[in-house]
N, C-alpha and C positions, 0 to 999 in steps of 0.2 A: 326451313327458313326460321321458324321460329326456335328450335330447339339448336341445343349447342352442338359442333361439329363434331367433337370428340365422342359424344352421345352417339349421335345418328353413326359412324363408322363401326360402331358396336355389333349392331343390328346386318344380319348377312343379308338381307332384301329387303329391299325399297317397294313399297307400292303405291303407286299414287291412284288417288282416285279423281275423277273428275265430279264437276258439279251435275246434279240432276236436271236432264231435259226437260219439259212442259209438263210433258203427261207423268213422268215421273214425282214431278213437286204436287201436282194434281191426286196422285195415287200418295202421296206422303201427306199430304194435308187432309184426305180424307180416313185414311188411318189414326192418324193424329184425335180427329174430330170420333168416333167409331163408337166412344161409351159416351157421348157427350151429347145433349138435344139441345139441336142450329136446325136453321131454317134457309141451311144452304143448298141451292141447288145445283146440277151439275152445271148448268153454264155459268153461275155464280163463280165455280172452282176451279174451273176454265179459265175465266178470268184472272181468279187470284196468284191461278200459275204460270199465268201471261205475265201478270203482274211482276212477279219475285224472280225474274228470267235473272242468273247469275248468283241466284239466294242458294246455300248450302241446306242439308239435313237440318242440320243445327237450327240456321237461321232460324229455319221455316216452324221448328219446333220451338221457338222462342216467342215469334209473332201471334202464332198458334196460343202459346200458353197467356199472351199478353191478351189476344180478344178473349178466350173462355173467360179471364179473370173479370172482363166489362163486368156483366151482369153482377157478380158478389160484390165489386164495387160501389154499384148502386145500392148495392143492400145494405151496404156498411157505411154507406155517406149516410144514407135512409135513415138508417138508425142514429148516428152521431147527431143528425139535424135535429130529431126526435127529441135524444138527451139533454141536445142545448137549449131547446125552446121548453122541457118542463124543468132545466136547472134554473132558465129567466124567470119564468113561473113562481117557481119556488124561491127567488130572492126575493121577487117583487112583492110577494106575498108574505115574507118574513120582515123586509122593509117596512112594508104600512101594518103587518101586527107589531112589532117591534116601537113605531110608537105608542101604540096603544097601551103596551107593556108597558112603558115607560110612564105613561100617564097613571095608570092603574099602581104603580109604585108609591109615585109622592104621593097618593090619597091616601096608601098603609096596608092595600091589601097581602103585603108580604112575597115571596120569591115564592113560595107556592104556585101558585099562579104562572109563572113564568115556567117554571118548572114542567106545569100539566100542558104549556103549548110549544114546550122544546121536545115532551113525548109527544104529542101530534103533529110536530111537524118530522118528527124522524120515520114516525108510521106512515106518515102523506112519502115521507121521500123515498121510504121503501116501498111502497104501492107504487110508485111512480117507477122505478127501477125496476119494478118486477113487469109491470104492463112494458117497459120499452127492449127489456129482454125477451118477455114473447111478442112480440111485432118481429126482432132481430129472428129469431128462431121461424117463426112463418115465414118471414121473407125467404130465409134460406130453404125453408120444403118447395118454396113456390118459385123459383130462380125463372128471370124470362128464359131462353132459351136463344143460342149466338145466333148472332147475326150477321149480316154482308157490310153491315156497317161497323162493327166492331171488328171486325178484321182490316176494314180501311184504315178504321183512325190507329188499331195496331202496328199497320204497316206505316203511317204517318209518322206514329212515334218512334219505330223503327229507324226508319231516313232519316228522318229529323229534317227535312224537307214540305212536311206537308202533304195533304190531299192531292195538291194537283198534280205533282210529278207523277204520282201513283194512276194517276185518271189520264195526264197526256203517256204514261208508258203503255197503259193498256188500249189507249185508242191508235198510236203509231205505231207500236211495233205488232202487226198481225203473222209473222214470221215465226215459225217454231224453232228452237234453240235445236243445231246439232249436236250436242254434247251425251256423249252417252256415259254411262257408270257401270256400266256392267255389260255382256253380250246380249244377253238377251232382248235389253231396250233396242238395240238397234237393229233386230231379226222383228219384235214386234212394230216399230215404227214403218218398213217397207212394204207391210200387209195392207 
């Protein structure tokens, strides 16, 4: 469908694959998850493959890559937050010396002066950059680890529909998907 016809008549065989059943996106999302510390458990995944009933490999590796990133996200607001409240710091603080500089002028003590608190303030704003670099660098040894909730609002942002569809799919449809992708899912499904 998506490729040009002239293309596709190229190719001596066609194979279509279909989408992954339940326990297949189930076994795909926990592979996916395999180097990665979550706090999913298996009826957690259960769910999330109830959830994604019609979702491809792809998708599921996308939603996937969208919740692991939660956590580094927080770490990376964490730190932006960090930055901006000791850049405010550091204005406010340049502000009220700054008059003082200023007053310290018309009496005559000279640009000296000025000079010895534009070097203290550049070593304040380097200490300050260096403290919110290691905060950054900690947070990242220390990552929380995925959650059921991060793959909600994944899938949320996914649909672009929101939490509830994702919560009313997984509470009405209790049916497993017959679609199989390969032989084997459908010899181990009959067991």
């Amino acid at each position: 469908e998506d490729c040009d016809p002239a293309l596709l008549r190229r190719f001596a065989i066609r194979v279509l694959v279909g989408l992954p059943c339940q326990r297949d996106r189930r076994k795909i999302i926990h592979r996916l998850l395999r180097n990665i510390e979550h706090t999913l458990t298996t009826e957690q995944l259960n769910h999330l493959a109830l959830a994604t009933e019609g979702w491809s490999g792809s998708d599921l590796e996308s939603v996937a890559r969208e919740a692991v990133m939660a956590p580094i996200r927080e770490c990376l607001r964490s730190a932006a937050i960090r930055k901006m409240k000791l850049r405010k710091k550091r204005e406010k603080c340049k502000n009220s010396c700054g008059i003082s500089k200023g007053e310290n002028d018309t009496v005559g003590t000279g640009n000296n002066a000025g000079t010895r608190g534009e070097e203290n303030d550049s070593d304040s704003h380097e200490n300050e950059l260096k403290i919110a670099r290691d905060e950054l660098l900690n947070g990242f040894k220390s990552l929380r680890p995925v959650t059921l909730k991060d793959f909600e609002e994944a899938v949320s942002f996914w649909i672009g529909d929101g939490q509830e569809q994702m919560t009313a799919h997984m509470l009405t449809n209790n049916t497993t998907s017959s679609c199989h992708y390969d032989s084997d899912s459908s010899l181990d499904e009959m067991d």
